[in-house]
C-alpha positions in Angstrom: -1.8 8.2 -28.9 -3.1 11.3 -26.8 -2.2 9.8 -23.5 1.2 11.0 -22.4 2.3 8.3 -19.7 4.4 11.5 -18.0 0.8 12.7 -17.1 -0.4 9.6 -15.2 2.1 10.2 -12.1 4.0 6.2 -12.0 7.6 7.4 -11.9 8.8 3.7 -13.4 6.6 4.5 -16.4 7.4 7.4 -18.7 7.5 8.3 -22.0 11.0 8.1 -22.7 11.0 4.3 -21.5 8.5 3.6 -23.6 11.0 4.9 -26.7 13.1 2.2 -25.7 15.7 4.6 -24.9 17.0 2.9 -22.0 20.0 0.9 -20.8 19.7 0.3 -17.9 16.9 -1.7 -15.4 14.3 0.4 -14.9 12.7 -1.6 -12.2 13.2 -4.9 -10.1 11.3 -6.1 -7.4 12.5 -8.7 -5.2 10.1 -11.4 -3.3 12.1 -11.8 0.1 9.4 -13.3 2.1 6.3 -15.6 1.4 5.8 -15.0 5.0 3.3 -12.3 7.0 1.7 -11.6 10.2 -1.5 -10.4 8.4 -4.1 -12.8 6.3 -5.8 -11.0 4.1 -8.8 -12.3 2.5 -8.0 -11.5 -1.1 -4.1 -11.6 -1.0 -2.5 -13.8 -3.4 0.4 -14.4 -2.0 3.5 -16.0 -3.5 1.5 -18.8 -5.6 4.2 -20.5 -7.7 4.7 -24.3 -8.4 8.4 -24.2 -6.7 8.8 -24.7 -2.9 11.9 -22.5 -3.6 9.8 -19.6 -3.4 8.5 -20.2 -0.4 9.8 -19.0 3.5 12.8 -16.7 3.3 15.0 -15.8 -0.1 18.5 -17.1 0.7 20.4 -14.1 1.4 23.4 -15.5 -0.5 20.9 -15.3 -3.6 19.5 -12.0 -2.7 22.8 -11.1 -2.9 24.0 -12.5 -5.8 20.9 -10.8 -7.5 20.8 -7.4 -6.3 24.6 -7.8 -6.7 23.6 -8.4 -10.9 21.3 -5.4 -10.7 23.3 -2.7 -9.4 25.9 -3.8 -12.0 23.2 -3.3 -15.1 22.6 0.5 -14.1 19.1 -0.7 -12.1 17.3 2.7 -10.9 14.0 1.7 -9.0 13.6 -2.0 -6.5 11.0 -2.5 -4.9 11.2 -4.9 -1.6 7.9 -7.2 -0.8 6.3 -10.4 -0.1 4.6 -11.5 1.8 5.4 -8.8 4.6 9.3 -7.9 3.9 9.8 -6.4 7.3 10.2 -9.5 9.0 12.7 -11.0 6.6 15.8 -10.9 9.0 17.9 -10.0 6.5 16.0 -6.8 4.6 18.3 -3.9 6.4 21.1 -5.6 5.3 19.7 -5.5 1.4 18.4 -2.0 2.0 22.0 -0.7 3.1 23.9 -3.0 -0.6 21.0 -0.9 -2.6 21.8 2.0 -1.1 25.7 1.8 -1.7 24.8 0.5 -5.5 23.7 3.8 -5.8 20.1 2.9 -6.9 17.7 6.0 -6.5 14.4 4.7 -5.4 14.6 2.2 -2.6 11.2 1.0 -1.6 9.2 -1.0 0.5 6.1 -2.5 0.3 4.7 -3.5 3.7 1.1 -3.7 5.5 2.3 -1.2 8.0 1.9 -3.0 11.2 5.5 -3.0 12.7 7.4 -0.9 15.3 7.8 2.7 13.7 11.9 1.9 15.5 11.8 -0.6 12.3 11.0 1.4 10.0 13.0 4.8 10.8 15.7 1.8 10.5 14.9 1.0 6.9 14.8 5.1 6.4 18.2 5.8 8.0 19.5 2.9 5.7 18.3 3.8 2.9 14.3 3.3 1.9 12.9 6.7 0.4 9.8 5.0 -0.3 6.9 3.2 1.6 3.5 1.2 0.1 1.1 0.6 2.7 -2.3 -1.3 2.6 -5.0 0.8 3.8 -8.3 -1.0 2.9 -10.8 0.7 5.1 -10.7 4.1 7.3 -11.8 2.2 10.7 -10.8 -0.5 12.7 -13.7 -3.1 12.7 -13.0 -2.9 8.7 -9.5 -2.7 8.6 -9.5 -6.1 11.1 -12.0 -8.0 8.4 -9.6 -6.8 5.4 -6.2 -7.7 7.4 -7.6 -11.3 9.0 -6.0 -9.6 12.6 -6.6 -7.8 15.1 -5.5 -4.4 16.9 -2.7 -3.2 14.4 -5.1 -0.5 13.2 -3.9 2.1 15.3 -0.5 1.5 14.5 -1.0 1.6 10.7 -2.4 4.6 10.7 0.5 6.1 13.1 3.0 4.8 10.7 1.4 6.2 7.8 1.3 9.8 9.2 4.6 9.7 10.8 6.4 8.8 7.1 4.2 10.7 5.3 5.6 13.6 6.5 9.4 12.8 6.0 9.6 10.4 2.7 7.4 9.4 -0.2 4.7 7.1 1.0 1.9 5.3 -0.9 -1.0 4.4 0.4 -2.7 1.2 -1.9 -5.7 0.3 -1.9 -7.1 -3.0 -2.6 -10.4 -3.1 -3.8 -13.0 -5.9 -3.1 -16.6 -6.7 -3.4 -16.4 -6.2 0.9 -15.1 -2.4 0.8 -15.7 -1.3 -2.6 -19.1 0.5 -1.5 -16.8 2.9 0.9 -13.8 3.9 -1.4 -14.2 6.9 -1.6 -14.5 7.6 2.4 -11.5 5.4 2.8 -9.7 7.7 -0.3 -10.6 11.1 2.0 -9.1 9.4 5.0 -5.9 8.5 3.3 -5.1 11.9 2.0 -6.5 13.9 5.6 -3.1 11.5 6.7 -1.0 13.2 4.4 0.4 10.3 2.1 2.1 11.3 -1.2 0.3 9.2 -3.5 -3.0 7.3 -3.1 -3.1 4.3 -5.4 -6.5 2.2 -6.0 -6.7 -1.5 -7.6 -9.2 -4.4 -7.7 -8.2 -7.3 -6.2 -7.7 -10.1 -8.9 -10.8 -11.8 -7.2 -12.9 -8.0 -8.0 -12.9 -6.2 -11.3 -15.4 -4.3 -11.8 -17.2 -0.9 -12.4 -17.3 1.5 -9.3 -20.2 3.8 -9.2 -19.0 5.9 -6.4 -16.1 7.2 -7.3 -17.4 10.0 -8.7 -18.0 11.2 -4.7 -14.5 11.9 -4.5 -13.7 15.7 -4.4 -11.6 17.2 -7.5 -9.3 18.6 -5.0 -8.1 15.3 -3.9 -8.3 14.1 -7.7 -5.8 16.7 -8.8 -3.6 16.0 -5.9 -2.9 12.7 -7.1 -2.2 12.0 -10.5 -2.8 8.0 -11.0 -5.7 8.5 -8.8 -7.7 10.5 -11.2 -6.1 8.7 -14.0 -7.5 5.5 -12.4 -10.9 7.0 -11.7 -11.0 8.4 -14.8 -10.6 5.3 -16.6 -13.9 3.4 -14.5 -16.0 6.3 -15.3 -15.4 5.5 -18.8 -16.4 2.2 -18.5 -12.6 0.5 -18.2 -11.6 -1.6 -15.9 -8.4 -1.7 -14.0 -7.6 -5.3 -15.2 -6.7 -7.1 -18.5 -6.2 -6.6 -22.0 -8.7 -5.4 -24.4 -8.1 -6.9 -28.6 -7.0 -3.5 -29.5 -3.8 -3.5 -27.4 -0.7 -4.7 -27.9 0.1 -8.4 -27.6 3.4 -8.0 -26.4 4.9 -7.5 -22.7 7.8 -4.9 -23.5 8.1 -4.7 -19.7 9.6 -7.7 -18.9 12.6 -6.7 -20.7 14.2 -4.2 -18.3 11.8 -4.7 -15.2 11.8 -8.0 -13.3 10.3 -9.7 -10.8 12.6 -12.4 -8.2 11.1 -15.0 -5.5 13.7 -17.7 -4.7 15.7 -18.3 -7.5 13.5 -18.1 -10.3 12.6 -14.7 -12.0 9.3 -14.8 -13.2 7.7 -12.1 -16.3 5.8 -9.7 -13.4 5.1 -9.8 -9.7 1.2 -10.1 -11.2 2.0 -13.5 -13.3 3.9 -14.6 -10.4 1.2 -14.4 -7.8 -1.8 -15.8 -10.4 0.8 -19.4 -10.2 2.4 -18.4 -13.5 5.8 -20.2 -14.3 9.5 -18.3 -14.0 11.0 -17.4 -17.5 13.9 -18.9 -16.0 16.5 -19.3 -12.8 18.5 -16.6 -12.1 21.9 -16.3 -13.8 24.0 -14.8 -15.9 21.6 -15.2 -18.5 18.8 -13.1 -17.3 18.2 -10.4 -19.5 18.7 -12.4 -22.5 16.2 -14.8 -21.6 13.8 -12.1 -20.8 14.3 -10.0 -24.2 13.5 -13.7 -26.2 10.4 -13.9 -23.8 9.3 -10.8 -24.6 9.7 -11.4 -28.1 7.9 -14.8 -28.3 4.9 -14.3 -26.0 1.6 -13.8 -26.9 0.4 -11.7 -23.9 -3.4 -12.2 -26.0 -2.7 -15.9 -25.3 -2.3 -16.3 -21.6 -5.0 -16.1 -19.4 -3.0 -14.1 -16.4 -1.4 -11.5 -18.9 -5.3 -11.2 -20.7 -7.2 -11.4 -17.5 -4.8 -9.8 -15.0 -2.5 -7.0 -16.5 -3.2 -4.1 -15.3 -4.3 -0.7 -17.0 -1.3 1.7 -16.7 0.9 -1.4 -17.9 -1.4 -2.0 -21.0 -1.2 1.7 -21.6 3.0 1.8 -21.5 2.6 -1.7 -23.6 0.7 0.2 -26.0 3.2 3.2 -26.0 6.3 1.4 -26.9 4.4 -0.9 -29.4 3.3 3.1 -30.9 7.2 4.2 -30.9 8.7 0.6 -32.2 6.3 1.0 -35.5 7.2 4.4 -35.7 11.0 3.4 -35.9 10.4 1.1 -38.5 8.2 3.5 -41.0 
């Protein structure tokens, strides 16, 4: 096991997690909008076979959840949807994470709001921004956002947080803008982000022969970039689960993922229409550890098809350290 995860630069996934030395939640992400103001071709959406994920999360729920989390030590949440920025509620959230002492607070958003809204969510208590940037002009960023005219503005956002928080810039990759990654890659660090973050679509997986266009310079600037590039130059792919790895989901135990009332295994089995391990509750964690325990990640077609590679790689870690605890 010559991969450190320390080295790959995801701050949720680290070596000493994988030990199983935690006791805490390490990360939760919270589903507080189905809605958005962009349609993007390959987005996924909150595909689940309850219309209580759908709309808005009922803020008494929200509540009642984060409320849970903050009391189990949780140290990363992530807010998204849909486009979280319009939930009416998500300052209000941001402010109850802040005061439960959690240390990252971010947001996952397309980037096309009023920058007033977002110095909001910073003065309140976000210290970290994901934002789509699936091209590096406007005629391509209109195809890959199904709107109109919020180009401009997304790239204003980006360079105006970039230079006082954390800010990822994600990249979704697709048989429409995979030939131009790596001019869209150059344009995303010339703004300044901290992290540049690419992924295949779950409609796209496959080898990318230009990556290897991308400068070093940029490469050792951002550490799950060059992981991620390293791994298609091998001949990986970003998605699923090859029959060496590990067949269980050790994630799931301390990292969950909320739309409605249900919690479901991962934001990714979520999205692909997977069922919830259960309503939220009291019973949460319990449920989750038994899930973990009893699921064949080998077995289901999201987890095998859809996982992606820096998960399979902290899968395969803790699997590593469990059977060294038991020699």
């Amino acid at each position: 096991m010559s991969l450190s995860l320390d080295n790959i630069g995801f701050y949720t996934l680290t070596e000493d997690r994988a030990r199983l030395k935690h006791n805490n939640l390490e990360r939760c992400e919270m589903i507080v909008t189905s809605k958005c103001n962009f349609a993007c071709p390959y987005c996924r959406g909150v595909k689940t076979y309850s219309r209580d994920c759908m709309g808005d999360i009922d803020l008494t729920i929200a509540k009642y959840i984060l409320d849970s989390w903050i009391n189990n030590g949780l140290k990363n949440i992530r807010f998204s949807g849909g486009e979280p920025t319009i939930y009416p509620d998500i300052n209000n959230l941001v402010r109850i994470a802040k005061s439960g002492n959690i240390d990252r607070i971010a947001i996952s958003s397309n980037g096309s709001q009023n920058r007033n809204l977002y110095q909001a969510l910073l003065d309140n208590g976000v210290n970290d921004f994901s934002i789509s940037l699936d091209a590096c002009c406007a005629s391509d960023a209109n195809k890959m956002a199904g709107r109109e005219g919020y180009f401009e503005t997304i790239i204003s956002n980006i360079e105006y947080l970039s230079k006082i928080t954390y800010v990822t810039v994600g990249i979704v990759l697709t048989k429409e803008n995979v030939q131009n990654v790596s001019n869209i890659v150059k344009f995303a660090y010339d703004l300044g982000v901290s992290d540049i973050r690419i992924i295949s679509s779950a409609q796209y997986n496959g080898s990318l022969l230009h990556l290897e266009k991308i400068p070093n310079e940029i490469l050792d600037v951002y550490p799950i970039l060059k992981y991620r590039v390293n791994n298609l130059l091998s001949g990986l792919y970003l998605r699923g689960i090859r029959q060496q790895d590990s067949k269980r989901c050790y994630l799931v135990e301390d990292d969950y993922a909320v739309a409605g009332k249900w919690h479901f295994p991962c934001v990714i089995h979520m999205r692909e229409g997977g069922e919830p391990i259960g309503e939220v509750g009291k019973n949460m964690q319990e449920k989750r550890i038994e899930w973990s325990k009893s699921h064949n990640t080998h077995e289901d077609p999201i987890c095998k098809k859809n996982c992606l590679d820096c998960l399979v790689d902290y899968n395969n870690k803790a699997e590593f350290y469990r059977m060294q605890k038991e020699k």
